[in-house]
C-alpha positions in Angstrom: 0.0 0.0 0.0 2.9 2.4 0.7 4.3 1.4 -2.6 1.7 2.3 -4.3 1.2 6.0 -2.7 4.5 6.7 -3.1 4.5 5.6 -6.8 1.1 8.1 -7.0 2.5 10.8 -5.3 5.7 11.2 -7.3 3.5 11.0 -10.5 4.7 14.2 -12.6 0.9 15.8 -12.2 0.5 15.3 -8.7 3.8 17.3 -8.0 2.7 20.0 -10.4 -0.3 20.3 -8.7 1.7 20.8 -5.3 3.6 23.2 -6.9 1.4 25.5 -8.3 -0.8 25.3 -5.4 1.8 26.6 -3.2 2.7 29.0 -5.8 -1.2 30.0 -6.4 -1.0 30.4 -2.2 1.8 32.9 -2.2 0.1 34.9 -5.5 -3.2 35.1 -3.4 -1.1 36.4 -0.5 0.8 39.0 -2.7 -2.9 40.1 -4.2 -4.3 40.6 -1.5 -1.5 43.2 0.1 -2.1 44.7 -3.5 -5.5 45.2 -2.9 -5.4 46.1 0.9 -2.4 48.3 1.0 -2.7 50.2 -2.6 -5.8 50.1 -4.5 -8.0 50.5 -1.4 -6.3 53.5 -0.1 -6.4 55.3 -3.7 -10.1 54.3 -3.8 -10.7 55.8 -0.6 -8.5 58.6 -1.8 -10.5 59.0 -5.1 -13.6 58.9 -2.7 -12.4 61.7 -0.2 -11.1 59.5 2.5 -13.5 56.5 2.4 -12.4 53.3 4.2 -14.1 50.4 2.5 -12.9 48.4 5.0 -14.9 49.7 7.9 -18.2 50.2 5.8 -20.8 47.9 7.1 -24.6 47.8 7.7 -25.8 47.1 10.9 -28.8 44.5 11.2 -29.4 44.1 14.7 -27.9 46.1 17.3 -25.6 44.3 20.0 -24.7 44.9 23.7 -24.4 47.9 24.4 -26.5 49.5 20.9 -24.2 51.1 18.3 -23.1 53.1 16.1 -20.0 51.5 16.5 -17.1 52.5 14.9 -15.7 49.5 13.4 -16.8 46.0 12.1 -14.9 44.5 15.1 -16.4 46.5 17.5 -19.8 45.7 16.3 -18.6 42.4 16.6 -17.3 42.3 19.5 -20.6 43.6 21.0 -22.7 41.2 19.4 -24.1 43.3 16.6 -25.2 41.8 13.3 -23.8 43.4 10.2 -23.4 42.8 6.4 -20.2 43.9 5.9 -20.0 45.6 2.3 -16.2 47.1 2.8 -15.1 43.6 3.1 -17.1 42.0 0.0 -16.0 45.1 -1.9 -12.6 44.1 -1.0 -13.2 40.4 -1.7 -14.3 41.4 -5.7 -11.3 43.5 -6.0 -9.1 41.1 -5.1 -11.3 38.2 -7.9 -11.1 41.0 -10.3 -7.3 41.3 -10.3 -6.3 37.8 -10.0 -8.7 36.7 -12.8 -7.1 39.4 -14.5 -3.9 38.4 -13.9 -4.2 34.9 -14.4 -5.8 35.6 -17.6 -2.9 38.0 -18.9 -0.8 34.9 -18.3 -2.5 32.2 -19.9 -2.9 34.6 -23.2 1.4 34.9 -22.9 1.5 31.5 -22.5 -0.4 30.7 -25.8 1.2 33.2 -27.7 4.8 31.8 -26.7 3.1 28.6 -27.5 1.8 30.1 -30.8 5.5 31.2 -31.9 7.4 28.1 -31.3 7.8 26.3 -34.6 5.8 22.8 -34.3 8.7 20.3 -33.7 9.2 18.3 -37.5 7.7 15.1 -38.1 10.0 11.9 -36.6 11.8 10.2 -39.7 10.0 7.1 -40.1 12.2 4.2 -39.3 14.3 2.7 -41.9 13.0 -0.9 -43.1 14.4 -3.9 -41.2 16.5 -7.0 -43.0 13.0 -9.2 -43.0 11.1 -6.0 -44.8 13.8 -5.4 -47.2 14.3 -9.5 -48.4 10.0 -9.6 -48.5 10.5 -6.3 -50.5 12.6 -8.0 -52.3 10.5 -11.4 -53.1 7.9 -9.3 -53.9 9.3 -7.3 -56.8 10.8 -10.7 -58.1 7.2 -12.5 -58.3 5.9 -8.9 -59.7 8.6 -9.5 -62.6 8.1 -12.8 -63.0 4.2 -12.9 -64.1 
């Protein structure tokens, strides 16, 4: 049973699976500080100061009632909230890695696109048997 986990696991897709997970981990990591530490403070900028991050609506007061100032302090009091700064934050960060991703896979394909197709393999040159039947053949063709 080992045997046959460690012959799955070292199979070339499984480890290129690993790999780009971990990769695909430490892109999601670098997207989100792109999204958290620039493009939300020129949006909020852009906006006259706006903090997306703290923008929430507030369902159900808590202990003690609001306004509270931030989503964790609604929180911590118990408050129910639909927090839109969050989700906005959430679809910037889809937007840019779909982006992303997809400005990869279209230079992938067009590096793909420029690479010459590889020539046909030679086709391999007639053994001794096929060359004597080649042979036989061409004699009983002259012969009739």
């Amino acid at each position: 049973m080992f045997k046959e986990f460690k012959e799955f696991a070292m199979k070339g897709n499984v480890v290129d699976m690993a790999v780009g997970i971990i990769i695909g981990a430490a892109f999601g990591a670098i997207v989100n500080s792109l999204v958290t530490d620039i493009v939300m403070p020129i949006i909020g900028a852009a906006t006259g100061g706006l903090d997306f991050s703290s923008r929430y609506l507030l369902l159900k007061d808590g202990t003690p009632a609001g306004p509270y100032a931030t989503v964790a302090a609604a929180k911590a009091a118990g408050a129910v909230t639909i927090n839109i700064g969050v989700f906005i934050s959430l679809v910037l960060n889809f937007v840019i890695v779909a982006f992303v991703l997809f400005m990869v896979i279209k230079g992938m394909n067009q590096i793909r696109r420029r690479q010459p197709a590889p020539p046909p393999p030679a086709p391999p040159a007639p053994t001794n048997e096929e060359r004597l039947l080649g042979e036989i053949r061409d004699l009983l063709k002259a012969g009739r």
